[in-house]
C-alpha positions as CSV (number, residue, x, y, z in Angstrom):
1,X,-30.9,-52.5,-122.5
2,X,-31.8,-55.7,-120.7
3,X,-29.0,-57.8,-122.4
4,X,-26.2,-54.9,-121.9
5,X,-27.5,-55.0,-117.7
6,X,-27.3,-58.7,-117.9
7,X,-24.2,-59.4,-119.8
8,X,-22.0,-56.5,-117.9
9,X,-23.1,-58.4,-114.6
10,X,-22.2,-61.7,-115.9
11,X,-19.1,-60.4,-117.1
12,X,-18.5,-58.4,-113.5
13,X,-19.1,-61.8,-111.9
14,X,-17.1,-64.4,-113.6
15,X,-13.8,-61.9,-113.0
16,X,-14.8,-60.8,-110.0
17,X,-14.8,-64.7,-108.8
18,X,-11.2,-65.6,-110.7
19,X,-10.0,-62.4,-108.9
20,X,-10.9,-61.1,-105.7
21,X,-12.6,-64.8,-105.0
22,X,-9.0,-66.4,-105.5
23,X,-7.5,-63.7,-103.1
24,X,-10.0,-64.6,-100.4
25,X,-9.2,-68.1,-100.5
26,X,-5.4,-67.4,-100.5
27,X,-6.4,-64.8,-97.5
28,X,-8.4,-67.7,-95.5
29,X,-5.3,-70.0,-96.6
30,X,-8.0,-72.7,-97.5
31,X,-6.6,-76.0,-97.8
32,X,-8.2,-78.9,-99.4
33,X,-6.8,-81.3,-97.0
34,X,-7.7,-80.0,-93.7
35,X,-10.2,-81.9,-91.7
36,X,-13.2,-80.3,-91.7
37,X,-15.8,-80.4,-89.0
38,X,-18.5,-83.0,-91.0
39,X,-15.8,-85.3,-91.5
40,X,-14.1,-85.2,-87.8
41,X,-17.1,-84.8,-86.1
42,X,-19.5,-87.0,-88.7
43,X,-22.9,-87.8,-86.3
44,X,-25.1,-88.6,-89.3
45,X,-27.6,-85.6,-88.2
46,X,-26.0,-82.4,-88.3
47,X,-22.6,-83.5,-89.7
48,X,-22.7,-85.1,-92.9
49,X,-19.8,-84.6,-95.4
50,X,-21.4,-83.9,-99.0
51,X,-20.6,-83.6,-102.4
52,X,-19.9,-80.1,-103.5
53,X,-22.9,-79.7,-106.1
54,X,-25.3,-81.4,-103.5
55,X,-24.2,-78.0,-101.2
56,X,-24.4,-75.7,-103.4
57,X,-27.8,-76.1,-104.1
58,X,-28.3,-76.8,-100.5
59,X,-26.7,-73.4,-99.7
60,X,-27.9,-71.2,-102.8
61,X,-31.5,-72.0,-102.2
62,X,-31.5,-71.2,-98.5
63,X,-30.1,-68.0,-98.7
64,X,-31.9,-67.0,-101.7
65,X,-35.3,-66.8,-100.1
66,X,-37.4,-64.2,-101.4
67,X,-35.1,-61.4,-100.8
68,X,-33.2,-61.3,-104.3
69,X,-36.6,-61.0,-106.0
70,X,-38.7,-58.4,-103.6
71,X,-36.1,-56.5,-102.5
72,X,-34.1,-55.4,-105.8
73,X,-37.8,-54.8,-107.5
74,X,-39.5,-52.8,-104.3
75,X,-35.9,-50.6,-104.7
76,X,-36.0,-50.2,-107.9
77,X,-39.4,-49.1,-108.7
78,X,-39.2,-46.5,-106.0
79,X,-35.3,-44.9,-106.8
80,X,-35.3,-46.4,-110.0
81,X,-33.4,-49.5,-111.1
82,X,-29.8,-47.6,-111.8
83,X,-28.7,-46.9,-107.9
84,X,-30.4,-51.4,-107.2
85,X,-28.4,-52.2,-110.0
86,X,-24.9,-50.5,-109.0
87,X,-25.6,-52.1,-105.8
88,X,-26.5,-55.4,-106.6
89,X,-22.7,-55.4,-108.3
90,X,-20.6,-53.9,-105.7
91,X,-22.7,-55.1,-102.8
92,X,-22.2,-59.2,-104.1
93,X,-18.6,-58.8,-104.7
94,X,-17.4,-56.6,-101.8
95,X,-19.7,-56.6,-99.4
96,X,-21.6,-60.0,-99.5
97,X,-19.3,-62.5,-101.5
98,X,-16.9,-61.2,-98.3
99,X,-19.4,-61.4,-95.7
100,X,-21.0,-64.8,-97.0
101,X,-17.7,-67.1,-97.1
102,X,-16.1,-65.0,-94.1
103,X,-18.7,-66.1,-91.8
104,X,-18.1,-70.1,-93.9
105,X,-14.6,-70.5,-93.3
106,X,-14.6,-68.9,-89.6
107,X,-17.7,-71.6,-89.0
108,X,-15.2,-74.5,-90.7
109,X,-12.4,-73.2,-88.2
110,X,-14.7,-73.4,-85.3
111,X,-16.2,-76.6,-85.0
112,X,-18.8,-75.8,-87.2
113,X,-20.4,-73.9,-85.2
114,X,-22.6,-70.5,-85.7
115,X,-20.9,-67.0,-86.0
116,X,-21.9,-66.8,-82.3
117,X,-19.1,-69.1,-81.2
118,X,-16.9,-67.0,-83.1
119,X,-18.0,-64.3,-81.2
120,X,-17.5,-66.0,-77.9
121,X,-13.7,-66.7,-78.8
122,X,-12.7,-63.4,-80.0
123,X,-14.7,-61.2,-78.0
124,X,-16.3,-62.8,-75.0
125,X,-19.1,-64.3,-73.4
126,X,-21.4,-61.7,-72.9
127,X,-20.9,-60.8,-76.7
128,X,-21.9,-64.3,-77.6
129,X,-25.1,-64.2,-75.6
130,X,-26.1,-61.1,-76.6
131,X,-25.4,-62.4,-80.6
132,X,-27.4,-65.1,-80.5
133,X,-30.3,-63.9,-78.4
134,X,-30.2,-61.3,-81.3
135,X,-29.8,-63.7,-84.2
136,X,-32.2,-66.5,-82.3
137,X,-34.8,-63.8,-82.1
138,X,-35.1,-62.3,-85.9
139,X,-34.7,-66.2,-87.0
140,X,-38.0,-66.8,-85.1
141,X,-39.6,-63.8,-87.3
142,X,-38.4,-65.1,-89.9
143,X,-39.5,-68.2,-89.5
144,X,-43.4,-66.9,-89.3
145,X,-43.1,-64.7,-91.8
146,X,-41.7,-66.9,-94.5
147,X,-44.8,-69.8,-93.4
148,X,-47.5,-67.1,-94.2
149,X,-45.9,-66.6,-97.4
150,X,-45.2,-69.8,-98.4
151,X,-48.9,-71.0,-96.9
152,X,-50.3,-68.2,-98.7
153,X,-48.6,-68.9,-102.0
154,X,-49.8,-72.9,-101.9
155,X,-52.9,-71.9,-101.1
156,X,-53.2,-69.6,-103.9
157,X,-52.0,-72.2,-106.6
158,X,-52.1,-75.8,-106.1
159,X,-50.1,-76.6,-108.8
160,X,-47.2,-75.0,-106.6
161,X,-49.0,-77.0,-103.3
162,X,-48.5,-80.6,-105.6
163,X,-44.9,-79.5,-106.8
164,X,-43.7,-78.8,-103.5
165,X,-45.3,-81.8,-101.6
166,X,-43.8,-84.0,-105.0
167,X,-40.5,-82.2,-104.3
168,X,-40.7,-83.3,-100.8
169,X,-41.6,-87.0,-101.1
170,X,-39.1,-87.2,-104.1
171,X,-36.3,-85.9,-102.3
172,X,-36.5,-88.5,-99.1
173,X,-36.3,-91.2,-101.6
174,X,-33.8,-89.3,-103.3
175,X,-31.4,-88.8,-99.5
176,X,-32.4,-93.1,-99.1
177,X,-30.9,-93.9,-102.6
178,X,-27.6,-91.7,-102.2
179,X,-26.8,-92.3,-98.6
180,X,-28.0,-95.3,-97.5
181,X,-28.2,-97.5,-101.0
182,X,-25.0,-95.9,-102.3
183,X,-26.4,-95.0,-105.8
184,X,-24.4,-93.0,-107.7
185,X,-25.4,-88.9,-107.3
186,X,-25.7,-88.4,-111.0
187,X,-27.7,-91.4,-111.4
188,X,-29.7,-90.7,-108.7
189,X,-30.2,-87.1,-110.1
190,X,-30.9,-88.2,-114.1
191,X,-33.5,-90.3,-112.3
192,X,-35.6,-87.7,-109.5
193,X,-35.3,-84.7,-111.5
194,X,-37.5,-85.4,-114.5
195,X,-39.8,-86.2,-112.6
196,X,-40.0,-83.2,-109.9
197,X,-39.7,-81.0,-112.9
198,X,-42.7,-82.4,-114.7
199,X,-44.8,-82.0,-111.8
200,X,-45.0,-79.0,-112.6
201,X,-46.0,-79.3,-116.1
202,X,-48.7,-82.0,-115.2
203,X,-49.8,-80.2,-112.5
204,X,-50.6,-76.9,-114.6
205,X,-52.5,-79.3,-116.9
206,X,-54.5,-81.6,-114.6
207,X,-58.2,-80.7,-113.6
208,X,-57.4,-83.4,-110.6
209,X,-54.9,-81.2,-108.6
210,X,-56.2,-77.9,-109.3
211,X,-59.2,-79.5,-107.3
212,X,-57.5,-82.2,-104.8
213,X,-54.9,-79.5,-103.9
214,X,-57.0,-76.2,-103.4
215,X,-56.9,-75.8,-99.5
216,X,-57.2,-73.0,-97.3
217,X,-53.9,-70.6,-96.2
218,X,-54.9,-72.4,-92.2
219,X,-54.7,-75.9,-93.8
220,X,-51.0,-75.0,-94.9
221,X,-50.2,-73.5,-92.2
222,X,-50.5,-76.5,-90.1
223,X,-49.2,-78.7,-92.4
224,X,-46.0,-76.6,-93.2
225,X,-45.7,-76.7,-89.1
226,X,-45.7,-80.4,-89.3
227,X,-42.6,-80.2,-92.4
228,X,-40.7,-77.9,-90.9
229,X,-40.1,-79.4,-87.7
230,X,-39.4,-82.6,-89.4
231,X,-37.1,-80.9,-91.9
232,X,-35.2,-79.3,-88.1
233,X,-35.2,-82.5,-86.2
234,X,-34.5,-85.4,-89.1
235,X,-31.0,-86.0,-89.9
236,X,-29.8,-83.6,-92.9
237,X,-29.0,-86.3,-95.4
238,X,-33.4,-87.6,-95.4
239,X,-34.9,-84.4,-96.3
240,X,-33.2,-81.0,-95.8
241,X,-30.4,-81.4,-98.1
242,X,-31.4,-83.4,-101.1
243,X,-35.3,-81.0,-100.8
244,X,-32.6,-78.4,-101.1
245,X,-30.7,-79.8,-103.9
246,X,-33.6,-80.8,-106.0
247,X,-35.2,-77.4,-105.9
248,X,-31.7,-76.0,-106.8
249,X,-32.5,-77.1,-110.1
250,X,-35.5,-75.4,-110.9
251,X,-34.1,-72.4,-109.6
252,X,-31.1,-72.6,-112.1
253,X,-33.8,-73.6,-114.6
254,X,-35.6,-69.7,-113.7
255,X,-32.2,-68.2,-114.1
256,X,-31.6,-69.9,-117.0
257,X,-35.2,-68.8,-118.5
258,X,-34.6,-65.5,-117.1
259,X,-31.2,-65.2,-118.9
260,X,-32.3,-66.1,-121.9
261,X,-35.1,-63.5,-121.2
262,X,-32.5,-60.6,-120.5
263,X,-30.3,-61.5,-123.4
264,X,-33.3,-62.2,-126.5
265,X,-36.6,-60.4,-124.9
266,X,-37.3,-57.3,-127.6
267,X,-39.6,-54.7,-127.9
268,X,-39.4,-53.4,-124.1
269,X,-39.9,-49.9,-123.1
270,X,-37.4,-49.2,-121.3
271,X,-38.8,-45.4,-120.8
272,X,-41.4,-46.8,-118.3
273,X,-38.9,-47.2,-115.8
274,X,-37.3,-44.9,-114.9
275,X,-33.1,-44.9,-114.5
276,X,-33.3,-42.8,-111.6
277,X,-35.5,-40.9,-109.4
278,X,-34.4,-38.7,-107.0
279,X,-32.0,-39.7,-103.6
280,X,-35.4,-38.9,-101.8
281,X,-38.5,-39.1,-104.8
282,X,-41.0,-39.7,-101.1
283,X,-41.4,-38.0,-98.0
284,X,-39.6,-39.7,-95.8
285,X,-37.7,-42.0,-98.3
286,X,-34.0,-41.5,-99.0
287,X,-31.6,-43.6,-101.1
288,X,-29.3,-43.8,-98.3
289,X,-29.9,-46.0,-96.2
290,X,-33.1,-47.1,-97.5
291,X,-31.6,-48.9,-100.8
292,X,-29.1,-50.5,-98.9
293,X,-31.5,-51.8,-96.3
294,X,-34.3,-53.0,-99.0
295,X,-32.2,-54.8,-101.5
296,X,-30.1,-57.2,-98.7
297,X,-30.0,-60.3,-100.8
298,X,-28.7,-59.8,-103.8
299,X,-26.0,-57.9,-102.2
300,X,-25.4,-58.4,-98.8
301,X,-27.9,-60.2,-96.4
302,X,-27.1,-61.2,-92.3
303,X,-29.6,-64.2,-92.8
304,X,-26.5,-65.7,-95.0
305,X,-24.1,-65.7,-92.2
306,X,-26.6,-68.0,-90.4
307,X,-27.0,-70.1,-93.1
308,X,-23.0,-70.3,-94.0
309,X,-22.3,-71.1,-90.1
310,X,-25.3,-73.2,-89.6
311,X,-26.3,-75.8,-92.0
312,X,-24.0,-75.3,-94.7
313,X,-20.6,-75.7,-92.5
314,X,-21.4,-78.9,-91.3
315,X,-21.8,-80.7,-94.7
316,X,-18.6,-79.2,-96.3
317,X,-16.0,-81.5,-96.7
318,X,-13.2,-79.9,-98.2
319,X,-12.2,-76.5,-97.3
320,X,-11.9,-75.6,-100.2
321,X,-15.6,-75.8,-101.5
322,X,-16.0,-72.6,-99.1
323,X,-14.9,-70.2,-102.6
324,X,-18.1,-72.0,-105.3
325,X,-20.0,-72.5,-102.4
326,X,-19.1,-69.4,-100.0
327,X,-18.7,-66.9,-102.8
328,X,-19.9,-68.2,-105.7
329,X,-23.8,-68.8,-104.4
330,X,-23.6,-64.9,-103.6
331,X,-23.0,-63.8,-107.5
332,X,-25.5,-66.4,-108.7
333,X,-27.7,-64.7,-105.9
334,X,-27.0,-61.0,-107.5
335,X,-27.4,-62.3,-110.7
336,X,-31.2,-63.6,-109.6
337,X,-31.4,-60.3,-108.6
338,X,-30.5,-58.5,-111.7
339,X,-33.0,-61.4,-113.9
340,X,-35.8,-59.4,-110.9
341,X,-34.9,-55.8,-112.2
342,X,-35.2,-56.8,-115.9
343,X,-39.0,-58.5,-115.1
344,X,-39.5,-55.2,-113.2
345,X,-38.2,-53.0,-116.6
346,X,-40.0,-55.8,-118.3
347,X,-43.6,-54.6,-116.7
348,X,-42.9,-50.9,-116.7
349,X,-43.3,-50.3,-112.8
350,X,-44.5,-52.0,-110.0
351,X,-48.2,-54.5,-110.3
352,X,-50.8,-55.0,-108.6
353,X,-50.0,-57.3,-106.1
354,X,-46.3,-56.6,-106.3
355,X,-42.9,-57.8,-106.5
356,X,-43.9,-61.9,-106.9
357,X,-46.6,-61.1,-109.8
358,X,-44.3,-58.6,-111.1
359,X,-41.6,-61.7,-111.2
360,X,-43.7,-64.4,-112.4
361,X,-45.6,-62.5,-115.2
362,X,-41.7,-61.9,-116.3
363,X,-40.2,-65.6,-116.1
364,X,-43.9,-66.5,-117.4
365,X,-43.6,-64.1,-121.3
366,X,-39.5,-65.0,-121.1
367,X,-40.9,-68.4,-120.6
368,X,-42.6,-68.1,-124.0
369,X,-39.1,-67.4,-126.1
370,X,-38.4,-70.8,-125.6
371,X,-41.6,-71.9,-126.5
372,X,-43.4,-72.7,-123.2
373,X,-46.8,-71.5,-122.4
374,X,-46.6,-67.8,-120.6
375,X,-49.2,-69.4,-118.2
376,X,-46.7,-72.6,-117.3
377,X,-44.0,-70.2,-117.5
378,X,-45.9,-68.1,-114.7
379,X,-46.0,-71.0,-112.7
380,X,-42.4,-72.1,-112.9
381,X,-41.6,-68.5,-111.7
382,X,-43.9,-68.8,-108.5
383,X,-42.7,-72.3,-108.0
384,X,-39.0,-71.4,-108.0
385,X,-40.2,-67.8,-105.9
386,X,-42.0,-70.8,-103.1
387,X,-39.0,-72.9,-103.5
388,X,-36.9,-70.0,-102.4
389,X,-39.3,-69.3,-99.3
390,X,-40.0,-72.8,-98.6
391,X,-35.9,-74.0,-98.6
392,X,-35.0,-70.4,-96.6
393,X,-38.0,-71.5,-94.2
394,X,-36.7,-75.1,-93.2
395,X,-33.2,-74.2,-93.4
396,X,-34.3,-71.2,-90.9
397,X,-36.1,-73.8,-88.4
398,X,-33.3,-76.0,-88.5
399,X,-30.5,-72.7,-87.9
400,X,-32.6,-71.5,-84.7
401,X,-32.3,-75.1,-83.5
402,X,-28.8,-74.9,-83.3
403,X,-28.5,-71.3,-82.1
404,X,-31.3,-72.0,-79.3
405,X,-28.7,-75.4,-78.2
406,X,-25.9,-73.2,-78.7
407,X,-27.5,-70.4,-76.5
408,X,-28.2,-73.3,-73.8
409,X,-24.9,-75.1,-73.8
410,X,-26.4,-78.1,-75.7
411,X,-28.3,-78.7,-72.9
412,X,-31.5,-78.9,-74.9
413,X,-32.2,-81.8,-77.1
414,X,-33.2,-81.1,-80.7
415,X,-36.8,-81.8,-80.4
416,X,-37.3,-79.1,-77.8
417,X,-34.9,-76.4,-79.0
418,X,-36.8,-76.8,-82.4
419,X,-40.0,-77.0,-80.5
420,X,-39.7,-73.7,-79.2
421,X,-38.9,-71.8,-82.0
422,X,-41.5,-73.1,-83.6
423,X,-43.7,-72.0,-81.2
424,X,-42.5,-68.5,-81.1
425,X,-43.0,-68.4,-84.4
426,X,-46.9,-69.4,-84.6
427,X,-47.1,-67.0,-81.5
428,X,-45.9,-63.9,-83.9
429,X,-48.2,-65.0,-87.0
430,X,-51.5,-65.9,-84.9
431,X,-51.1,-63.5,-81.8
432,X,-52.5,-60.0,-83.0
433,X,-54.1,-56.6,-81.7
434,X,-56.9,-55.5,-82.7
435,X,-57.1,-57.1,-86.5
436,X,-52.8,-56.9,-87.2
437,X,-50.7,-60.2,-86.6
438,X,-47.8,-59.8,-84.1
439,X,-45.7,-60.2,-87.0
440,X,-46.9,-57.6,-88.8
441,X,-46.5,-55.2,-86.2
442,X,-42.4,-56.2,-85.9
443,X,-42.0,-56.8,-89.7
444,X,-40.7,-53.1,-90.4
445,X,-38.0,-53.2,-88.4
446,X,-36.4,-56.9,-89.8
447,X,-34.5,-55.2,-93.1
448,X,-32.4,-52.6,-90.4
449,X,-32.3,-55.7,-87.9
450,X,-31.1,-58.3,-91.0
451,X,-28.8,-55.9,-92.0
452,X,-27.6,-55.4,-88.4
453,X,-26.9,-59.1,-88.3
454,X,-25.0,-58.8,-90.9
455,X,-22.4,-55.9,-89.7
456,X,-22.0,-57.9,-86.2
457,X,-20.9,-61.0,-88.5
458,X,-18.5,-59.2,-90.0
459,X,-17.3,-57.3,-87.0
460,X,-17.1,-60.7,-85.6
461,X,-15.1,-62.3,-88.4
462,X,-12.9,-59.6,-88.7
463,X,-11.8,-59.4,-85.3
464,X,-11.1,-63.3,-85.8
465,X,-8.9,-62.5,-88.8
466,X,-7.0,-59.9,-86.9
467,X,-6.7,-61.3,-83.7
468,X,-6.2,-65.3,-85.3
469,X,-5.0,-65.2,-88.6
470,X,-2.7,-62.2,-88.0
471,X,-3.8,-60.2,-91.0
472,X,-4.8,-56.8,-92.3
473,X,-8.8,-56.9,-92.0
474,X,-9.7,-53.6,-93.9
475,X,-11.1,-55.7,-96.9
476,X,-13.8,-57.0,-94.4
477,X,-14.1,-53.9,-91.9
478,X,-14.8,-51.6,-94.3
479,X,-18.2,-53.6,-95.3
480,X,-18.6,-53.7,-92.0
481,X,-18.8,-50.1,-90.7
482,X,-20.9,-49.3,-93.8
483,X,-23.2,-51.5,-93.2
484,X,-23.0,-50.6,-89.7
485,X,-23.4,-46.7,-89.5
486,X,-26.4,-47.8,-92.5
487,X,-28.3,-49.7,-90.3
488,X,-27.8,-47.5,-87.5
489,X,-28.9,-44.4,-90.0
490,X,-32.1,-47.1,-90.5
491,X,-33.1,-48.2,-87.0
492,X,-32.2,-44.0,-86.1
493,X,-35.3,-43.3,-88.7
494,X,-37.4,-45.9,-87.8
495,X,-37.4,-44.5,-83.9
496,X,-38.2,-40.8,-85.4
497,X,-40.8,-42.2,-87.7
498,X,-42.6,-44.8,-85.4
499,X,-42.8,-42.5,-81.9
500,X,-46.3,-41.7,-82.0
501,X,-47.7,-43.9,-84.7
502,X,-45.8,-47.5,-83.9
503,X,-44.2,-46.9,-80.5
504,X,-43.3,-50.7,-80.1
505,X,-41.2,-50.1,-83.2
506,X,-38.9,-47.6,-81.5
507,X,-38.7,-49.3,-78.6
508,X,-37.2,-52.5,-80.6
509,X,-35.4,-50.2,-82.9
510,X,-33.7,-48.8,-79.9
511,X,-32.7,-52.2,-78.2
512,X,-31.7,-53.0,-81.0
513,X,-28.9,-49.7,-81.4
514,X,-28.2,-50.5,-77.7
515,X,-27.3,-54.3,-78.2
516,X,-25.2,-53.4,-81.8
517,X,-23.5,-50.7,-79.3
518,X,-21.9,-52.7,-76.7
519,X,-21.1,-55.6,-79.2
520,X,-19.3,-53.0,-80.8
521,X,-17.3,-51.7,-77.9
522,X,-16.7,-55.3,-76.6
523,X,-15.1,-56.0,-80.2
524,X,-13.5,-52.5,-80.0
525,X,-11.8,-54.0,-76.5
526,X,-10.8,-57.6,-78.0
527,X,-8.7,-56.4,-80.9
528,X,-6.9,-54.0,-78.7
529,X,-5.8,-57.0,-76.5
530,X,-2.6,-58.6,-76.4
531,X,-2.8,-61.4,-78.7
532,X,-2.0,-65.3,-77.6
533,X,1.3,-66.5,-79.5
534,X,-0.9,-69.1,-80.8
535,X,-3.9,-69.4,-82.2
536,X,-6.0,-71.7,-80.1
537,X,-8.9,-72.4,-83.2
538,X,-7.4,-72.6,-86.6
């Protein structure tokens, strides 16, 4: 069963990538010898033209987060892992290969700039304030959130508090040695990625970090504060990117483990899991929209359209790159998701302590068909679960920088506009009523609010595509008012559900329909206008 789920996706993938991915980039009319944005406006900060595998794994491991992982297992174990796995398939190829390289290539076309500036062209001013207020806001939740976990997860494992610091250190001299010394990339890589790779194996074996590393979840707190600000305000080629592209590797080494898992593991009972459930096995739960809410990445995610037009866009230096790096990250991203359903068969139902033990005691006994300890194997899982939280997490700072300069005019220097995210962050985490963090309070709303980011991009990059490009936009607005009238279906229950018991959750829920509304209309109003003869951004 496992290797017939894995091999059909695989298969789904690759054609889906030599089809419909060739017919987007015919559709975009990508062409490998336009300037882009990091070569005509190259600052040596934001701007930094990079090689194409450097991206990738730049790109891949921001969006990834843990969202492939959690969401496709928490789905699964509740409808059953049929209706995730159907999704994860459709919703990476039509849904978020689409939305994912859309919201690239209209980034590319626009200075490099977010989705909101998009917005602002095609649909107006007001639009593009009320966007990126939106997108600035659920950035700053994300950014608390995803330091609890990450502080949490160090704190629980040192080994995974030495990788990542060694991942850290390693990649700064890595950034010196490629951009400043000129060595060559591979070179450079043969070089750094033994050894970030077999920090992990000393550090599962050494007495010394499992005792110089064991600190409390405050101490990482702080000092994941102190990292991610750096990783926001230092220029991209020092630390975000090559961290970024260094961890890549380990997550293609989990994938790789986790393939091999899929395709060789025997002796599973399948029968523990059930196919399906029921379209509502819960009071209160239904399949639609709650599937398509819970399992975002690893089919379609709004956090990728901030990553595509934020970091990502200003490194790319060929058009062209937008299809691997646009498209092709989302399949590797459902295929992450489809290894996370087979740990999830693999363990019969949900664990105690959930999704992230459910996917490391996976990768850790798939680990062991290759012949490395379950308990290393564990590790590497967790490690490549934190590197997923830790790369979304910087890459996250660094986005709400640009969407809080954005939102100003640029009138904010990067050390404030990262400043103040930052602080609205550590305001959500350590602000709380009664015993409950701010966060905690909000959290239940961010999968209907992600989701809603995600059918404004692509209201917004359709428009563009109409209004610019002067083509049919069906193969982007039909995502989009699915996603749309889901989320809506979503925020609509959470207001029912939360009246009484969590009224600050309606009241967001509801700002939340109220702002999606009049974006809507205000698109609704640009594509009926008369269109300019010519394009003013192409």
């Amino acid at each position: 069963m496992l290797a017939t789920m894995f091999i059909f996706a695989v298969i789904f993938f690759v054609v889906a990538y030599m089809t419909y991915g060739q017919w987007l980039k015919k559709t975009f009319a990508l062409d490998p010898n336009k300037e882009t944005p990091a070569t005509c406006l190259y600052d040596g900060l934001d701007y930094c033209p990079t090689h194409p595998a450097v991206l990738m794994g730049h790109h891949f491991a921001s969006i990834a987060g843990a969202g492939p992982i959690v969401g496709p297992i928490a789905a699964a174990s509740i409808f059953g892992w049929l209706p995730a796995y159907i999704w994860i398939l459709v919703g990476s190829v039509f849904f978020g290969g689409v939305h994912d390289m859309g919201s690239l290539v209209a980034s590319l076309r626009h200075k490099g700039l977010s989705v909101g500036e998009v917005v602002f062209e095609w649909i107006g001013p007001a639009a593009k304030r009320l966007f990126l207020v939106f997108t600035w806001l659920a950035l700053t939740l994300v950014i608390a959130v995803f330091l609890e976990l990450a502080s949490q997860t160090f704190a629980a494992d040192p080994a995974v508090a030495f990788s990542g610091i060694i991942y850290i250190v390693i990649a700064m001299i890595f950034g010196w040695l490629v951009y400043r010394m000129g060595l060559n990339l591979l070179y450079s890589t043969i070089i750094m990625l033994p050894v970030v790779i077999g920090a992990v194996f000393y550090a599962n074996s050494s007495p010394w970090v499992m005792s110089t590393f064991k600190y409390s979840v405050e101490f990482w707190r702080i000092a994941l504060v102190f990292y991610i600000f750096a990783a926001s305000v230092l220029p991209v080629w020092l630390l975000l990117q090559p961290r970024d592209y260094l961890a890549s590797f380990l997550l293609y080494f989990s994938v790789t483990i986790g393939a091999i898992g899929m395709l060789f593991m025997t002796g599973v009972d399948t029968a523990k899991l059930p196919m399906f459930t029921s379209f509502s096995p819960r009071e209160g739960l239904y399949l639609w929209p709650l599937l398509f809410i819970t399992v975002a990445c690893g089919a379609i995610s709004g956090f990728h359209s901030l990553v595509g037009s934020g970091t990502t866009s200003k490194q790319m230096r060929k058009e062209t790159d937008a299809l691997p790096v646009g498209y092709g990250a989302m399949l590797i991203e459902g295929l992450v998701a489809v290894i996370a359903l087979g740990t999830l068969i693999l363990a019969g139902g949900m664990m105690k302590g959930g999704p992230t033990v459910v996917y490391g005691s996976g990768i850790g006994k798939m680990a062991g068909l290759i012949g490395i300890d379950p308990k290393v194997g564990t590790s590497l899982g967790l490690l490549a679960l934190n590197s997923f939280i830790l790369t979304s997490l910087d890459t996250a700072t660094r986005i709400a920088r640009y969407q809080f300069q954005e939102l100003t005019g640029n009138r904010v220097d990067r050390y404030t506009a990262t400043g103040v995210g930052v602080a609205i962050a550590l305001v959500l985490l350590f602000w709380k009523t009664g015993t409950t963090p701010a966060w905690q309070l909000i959290w239940p709303v961010f999968g209907a609010a992600n989701q809603l980011v995600a059918a404004m991009a692509l209201l917004a990059i359709g428009t563009w595509v109409i209004r610019c490009l002067r083509k049919p936009a069906n193969f982007i607005m039909i995502p989009m008012l699915f996603m749309l009238v889901t989320t809506f279906a979503g925020l609509g229950l959470l207001i029912k559900d939360n009246l009484t018991k969590q009224p600050l959750l309606s009241v967001i829920s509801a700002v939340l329909l109220i702002m999606a509304f009049f974006l809507v209309k205000m698109a609704w109003s640009a594509i009926n206008k008369p269109t300019d003869d010519l394009c003013k951004v192409d």
